[in-house]
C-alpha positions in Angstrom: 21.5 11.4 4.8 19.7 9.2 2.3 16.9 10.9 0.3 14.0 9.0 0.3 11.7 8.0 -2.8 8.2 9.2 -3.5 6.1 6.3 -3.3 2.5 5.3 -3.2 0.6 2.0 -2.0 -3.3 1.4 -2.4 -5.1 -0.6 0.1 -8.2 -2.3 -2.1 -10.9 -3.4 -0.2 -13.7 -6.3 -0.8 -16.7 -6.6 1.7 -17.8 -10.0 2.5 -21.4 -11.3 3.8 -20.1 -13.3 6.7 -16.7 -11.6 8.2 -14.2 -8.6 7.4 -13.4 -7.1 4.3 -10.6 -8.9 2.3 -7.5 -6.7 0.9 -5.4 -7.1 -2.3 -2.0 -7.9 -1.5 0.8 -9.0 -3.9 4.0 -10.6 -3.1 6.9 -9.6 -3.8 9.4 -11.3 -6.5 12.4 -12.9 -5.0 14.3 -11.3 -7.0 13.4 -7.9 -6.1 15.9 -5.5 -4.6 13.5 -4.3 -2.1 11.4 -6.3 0.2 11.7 -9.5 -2.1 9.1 -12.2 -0.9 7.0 -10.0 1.2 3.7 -9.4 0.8 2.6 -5.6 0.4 -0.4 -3.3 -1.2 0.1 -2.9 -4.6 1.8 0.3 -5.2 5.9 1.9 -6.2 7.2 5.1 -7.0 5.8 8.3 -8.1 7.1 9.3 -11.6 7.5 12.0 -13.3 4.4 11.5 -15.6 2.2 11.4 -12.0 3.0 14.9 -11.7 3.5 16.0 -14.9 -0.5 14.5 -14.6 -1.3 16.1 -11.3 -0.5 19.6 -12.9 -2.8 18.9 -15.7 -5.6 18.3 -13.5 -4.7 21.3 -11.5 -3.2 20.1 -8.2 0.3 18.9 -7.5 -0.6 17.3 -4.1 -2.6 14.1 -6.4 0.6 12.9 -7.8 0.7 10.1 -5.0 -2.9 9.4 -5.8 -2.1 9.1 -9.3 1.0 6.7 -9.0 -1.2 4.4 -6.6 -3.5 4.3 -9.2 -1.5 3.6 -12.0 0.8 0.8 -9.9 -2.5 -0.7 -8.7 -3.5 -1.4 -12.6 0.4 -2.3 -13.4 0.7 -5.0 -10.7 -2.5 -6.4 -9.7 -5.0 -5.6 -13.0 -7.3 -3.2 -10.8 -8.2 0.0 -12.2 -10.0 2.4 -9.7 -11.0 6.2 -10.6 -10.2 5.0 -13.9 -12.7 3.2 -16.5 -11.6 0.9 -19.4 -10.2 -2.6 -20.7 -7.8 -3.0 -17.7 -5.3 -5.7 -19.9 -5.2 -2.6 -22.2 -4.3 -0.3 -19.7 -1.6 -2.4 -18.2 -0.2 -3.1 -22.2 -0.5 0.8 -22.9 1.6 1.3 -19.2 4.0 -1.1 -19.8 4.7 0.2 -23.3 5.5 3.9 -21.6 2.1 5.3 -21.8 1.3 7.7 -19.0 -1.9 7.1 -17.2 -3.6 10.7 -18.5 -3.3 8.9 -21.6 -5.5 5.8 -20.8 -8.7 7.9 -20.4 -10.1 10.9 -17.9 -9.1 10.0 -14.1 -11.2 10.7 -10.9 -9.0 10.0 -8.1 -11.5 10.5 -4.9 -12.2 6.9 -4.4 -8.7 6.9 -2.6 -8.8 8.1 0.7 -5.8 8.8 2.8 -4.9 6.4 5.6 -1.5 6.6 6.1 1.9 7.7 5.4 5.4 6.2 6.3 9.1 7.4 6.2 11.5 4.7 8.1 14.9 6.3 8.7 16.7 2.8 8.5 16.8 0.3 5.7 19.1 -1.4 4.3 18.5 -1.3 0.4 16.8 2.3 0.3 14.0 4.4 2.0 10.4 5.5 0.5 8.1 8.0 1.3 5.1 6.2 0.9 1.7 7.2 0.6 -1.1 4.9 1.9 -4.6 4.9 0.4 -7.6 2.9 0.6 -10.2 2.4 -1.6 -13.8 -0.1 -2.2 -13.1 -2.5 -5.1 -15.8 -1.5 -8.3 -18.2 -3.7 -8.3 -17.1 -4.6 -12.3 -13.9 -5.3 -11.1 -12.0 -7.9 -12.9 -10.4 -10.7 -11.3 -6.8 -10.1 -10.4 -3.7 -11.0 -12.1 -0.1 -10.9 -11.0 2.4 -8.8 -13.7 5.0 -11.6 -13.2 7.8 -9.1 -13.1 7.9 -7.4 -9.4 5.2 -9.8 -8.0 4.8 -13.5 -8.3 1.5 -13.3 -6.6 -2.2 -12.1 -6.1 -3.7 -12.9 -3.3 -7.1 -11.5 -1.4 -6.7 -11.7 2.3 -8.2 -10.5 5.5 -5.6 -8.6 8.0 -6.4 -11.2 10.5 -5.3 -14.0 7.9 -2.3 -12.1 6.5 -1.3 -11.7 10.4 -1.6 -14.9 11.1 0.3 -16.3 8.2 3.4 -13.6 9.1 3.4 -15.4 12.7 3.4 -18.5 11.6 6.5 -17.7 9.7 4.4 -18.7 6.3 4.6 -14.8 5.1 6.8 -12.1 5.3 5.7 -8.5 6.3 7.5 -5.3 6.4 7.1 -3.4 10.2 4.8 -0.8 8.2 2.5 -3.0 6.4 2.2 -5.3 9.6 1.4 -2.3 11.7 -1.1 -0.8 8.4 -2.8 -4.6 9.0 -3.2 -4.9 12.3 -5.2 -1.6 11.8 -7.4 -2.9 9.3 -8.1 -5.9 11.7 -10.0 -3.2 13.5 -12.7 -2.7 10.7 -15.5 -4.7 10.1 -16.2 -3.5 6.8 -14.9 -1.1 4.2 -17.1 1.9 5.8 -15.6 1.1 8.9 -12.3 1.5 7.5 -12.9 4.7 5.3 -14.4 6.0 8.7 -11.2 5.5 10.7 -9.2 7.4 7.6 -11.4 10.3 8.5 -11.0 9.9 11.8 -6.9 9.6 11.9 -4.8 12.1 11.3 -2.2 11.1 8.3 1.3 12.0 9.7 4.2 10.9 8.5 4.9 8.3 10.6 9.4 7.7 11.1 9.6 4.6 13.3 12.9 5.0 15.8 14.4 3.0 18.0 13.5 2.8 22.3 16.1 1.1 24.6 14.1 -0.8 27.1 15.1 -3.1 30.0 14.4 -6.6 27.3 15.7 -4.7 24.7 15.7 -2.8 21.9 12.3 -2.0 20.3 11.0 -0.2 16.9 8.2 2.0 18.1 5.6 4.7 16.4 3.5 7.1 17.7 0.6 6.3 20.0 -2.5 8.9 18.7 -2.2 8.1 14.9 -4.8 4.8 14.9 -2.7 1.6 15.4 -3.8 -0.4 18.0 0.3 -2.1 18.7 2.6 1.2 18.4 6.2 -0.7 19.3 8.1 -4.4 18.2 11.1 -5.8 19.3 13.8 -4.7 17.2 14.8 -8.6 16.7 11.7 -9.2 15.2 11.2 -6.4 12.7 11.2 -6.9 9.1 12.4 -3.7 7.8 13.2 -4.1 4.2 
């Protein structure tokens, strides 16, 4: 059986005056291994420095806060529960720094919202933590690391949805399903109410024979308004 990765993602929300909050997404480098070209939350793999962190501060279980965090500043410039020169930050990262070494860290701006464990894809499988979070209002703009991502983009789920369909985007099965959830909210409370709300399970799509077909499906009392896909039409890594 393949062991997954510790991972973490961070959904970053903007409200607007006049519709639904925007998210950060990034898009993947065509290079990439793993999900090159798609667009995703900011976010990768929890190291050993996001525990080694965690322990400091006195409870393993923040280590996937943590590594959003610190992924979140890495790819897209965005520092939450973290204050500083965010360039610096990402400089310091890059160079091996660990994030307990940028400055003190409050990670309760990131709420839980999710968590995902496929069972089948074809490079590797993560664990991954989902978190969402309100942008600071000092936020800078921001900026794409131009290694793992060649872009930034602010979004609404609506517009990333609609973009996927038209075949001008690509979305992994989780992040579309994440997305069609946030299309629910009509504001960032909205969408830290429903993380209350929901329980986080790990969610492990699997596969239902039906009389059309074959269909990737999730469970129906976790939040997510479409719970199964057509297998042909997945995008699964």
């Amino acid at each position: 059986m393949t062991v997954a990765i510790p991972a973490a993602t961070l959904i970053v929300l903007r409200d607007r005056p006049d519709g639904p909050p925007e998210i950060l997404m990034v898009e993947r480098a065509a290079t990439m291994a793993f999900a090159a070209g798609a667009l995703v939350f900011p976010g990768g793999r929890i190291d050993p420095g996001d525990h080694a962190l965690a322990l400091v501060m006195g409870d393993r279980d923040l280590a996937p806060r943590l590594a959003a965090i610190r992924e979140t500043i890495e790819e897209a410039g965005i520092a939450i529960g973290i204050d500083g020169d965010v360039e610096a930050m990402r400089v310091a990262l890059s160079g091996g720094a660990s994030l307990g070494e940028l400055g003190p860290v409050d990670p309760t701006p990131l709420v839980p919202y999710a968590r995902w464990r496929p069972s089948h894809v074809p490079v590797r499988i993560f664990d991954t933590h989902f978190y969402v979070a309100r942008l600071p209002a000092d936020a800078p703009a921001a900026r794409v690391d131009g290694t793992e991502n060649s872009r930034t983009l602010w979004t609404t789920a609506a517009a990333a949805l609609t973009a996927a369909n038209r075949g001008e985007a690509t979305l992994l099965f989780p992040t579309r399903r994440v997305l069609e959830r946030l299309a629910e909210h009509v504001d960032t409370d909205a969408a830290l109410a429903s993380a209350a709300r929901w329980p986080v399970r790990t969610i492990t799509p699997w596969i239902e024979r039906r009389v059309d077909g074959d269909w990737v499906c999730i469970p129906d009392d976790l939040g997510y308004p479409i719970t199964a896909e057509p297998a042909s039409w997945a995008v699964r890594g």
